[in-house]
C-alpha positions in Angstrom: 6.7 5.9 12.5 6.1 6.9 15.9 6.5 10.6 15.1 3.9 10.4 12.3 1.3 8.9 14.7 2.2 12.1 17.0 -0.6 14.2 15.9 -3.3 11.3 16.1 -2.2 10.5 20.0 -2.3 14.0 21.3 -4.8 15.5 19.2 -7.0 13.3 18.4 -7.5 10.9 21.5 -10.2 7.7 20.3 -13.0 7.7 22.2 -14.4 4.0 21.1 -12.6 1.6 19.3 -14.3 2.5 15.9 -12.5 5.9 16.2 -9.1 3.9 17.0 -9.6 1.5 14.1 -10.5 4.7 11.5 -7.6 6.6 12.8 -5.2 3.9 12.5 -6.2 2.4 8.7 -6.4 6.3 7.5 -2.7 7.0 8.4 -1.8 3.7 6.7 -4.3 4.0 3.9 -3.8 7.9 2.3 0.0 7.8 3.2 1.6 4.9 4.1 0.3 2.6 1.4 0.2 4.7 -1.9 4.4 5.1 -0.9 4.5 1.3 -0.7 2.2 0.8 -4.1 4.1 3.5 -6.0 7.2 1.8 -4.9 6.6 -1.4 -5.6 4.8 -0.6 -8.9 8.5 1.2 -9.8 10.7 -2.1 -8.7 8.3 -3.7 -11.0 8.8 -1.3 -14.0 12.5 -1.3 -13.6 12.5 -5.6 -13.3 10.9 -5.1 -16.7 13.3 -3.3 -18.1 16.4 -5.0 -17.1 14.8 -8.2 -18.5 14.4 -6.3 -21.8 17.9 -4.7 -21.7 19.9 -7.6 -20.7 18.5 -10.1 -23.3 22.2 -11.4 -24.1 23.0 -11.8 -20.1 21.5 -14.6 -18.3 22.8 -13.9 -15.3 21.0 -10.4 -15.9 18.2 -11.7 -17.5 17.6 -14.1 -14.5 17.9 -10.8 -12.0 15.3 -9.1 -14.1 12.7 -12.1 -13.8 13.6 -11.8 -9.7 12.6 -8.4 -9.6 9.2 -9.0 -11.9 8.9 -12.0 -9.3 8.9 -9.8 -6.5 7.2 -6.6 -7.8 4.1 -8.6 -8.5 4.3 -10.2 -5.5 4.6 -7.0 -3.3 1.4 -5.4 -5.7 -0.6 -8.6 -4.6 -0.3 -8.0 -1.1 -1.1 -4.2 -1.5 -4.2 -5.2 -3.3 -4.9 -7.5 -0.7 -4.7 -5.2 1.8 -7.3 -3.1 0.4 -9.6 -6.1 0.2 -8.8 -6.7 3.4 -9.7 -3.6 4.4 -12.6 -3.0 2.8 -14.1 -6.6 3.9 -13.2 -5.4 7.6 -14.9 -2.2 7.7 -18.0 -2.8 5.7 -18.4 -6.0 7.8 -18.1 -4.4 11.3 -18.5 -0.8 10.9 -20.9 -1.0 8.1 -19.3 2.1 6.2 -16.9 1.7 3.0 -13.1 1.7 3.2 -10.9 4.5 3.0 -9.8 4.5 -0.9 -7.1 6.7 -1.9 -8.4 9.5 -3.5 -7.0 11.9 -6.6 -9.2 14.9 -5.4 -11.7 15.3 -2.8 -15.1 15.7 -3.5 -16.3 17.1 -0.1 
């Protein structure tokens, strides 16, 4: 973690706290999070299929609703993030949050 931020705290020193704040949510936003969405969006997929595939198992069938459990749980607070996000910077910094992006249109 602290090798990744690195290039932000030689580089790239904030002058106000509105450049502190944007460099800090754009490492999480276009790295950190998509890894943690993609991830738990996978651990979701794969609960889904062990419930499917172990419909004779209870035992398995009852690990397979854990992992459902915990996928949507872990997408909730992703999405939440965003929101959170998004309140925070349109709210103090009057700009819109950084949204991960499939190309960029600049």
């Amino acid at each position: 973690m602290v090798i990744g931020l690195a290039p932000h705290l030689t580089f790239a020193q904030p002058v106000t706290f509105r450049d502190a704040v944007r460099n800090t949510t754009s490492i999480a936003t276009e790295s950190l999070i998509p890894l943690l969405f993609a991830a738990a969006l996978a651990y979701f997929i794969w609960g889904i299929a062990n419930f499917i595939r172990s419909a004779d198992n209870p035992d398995d069938r009852e690990r397979g609703k854990q992992q459902i459990f915990w996928g949507i749980i872990a997408l909730t607070v992703m999405v939440g993030y965003f929101a959170l996000t998004s309140v925070f910077t349109n709210s103090l910094f009057n700009s819109n949050a950084a949204l991960p992006q499939l190309f960029d249109n600049q």
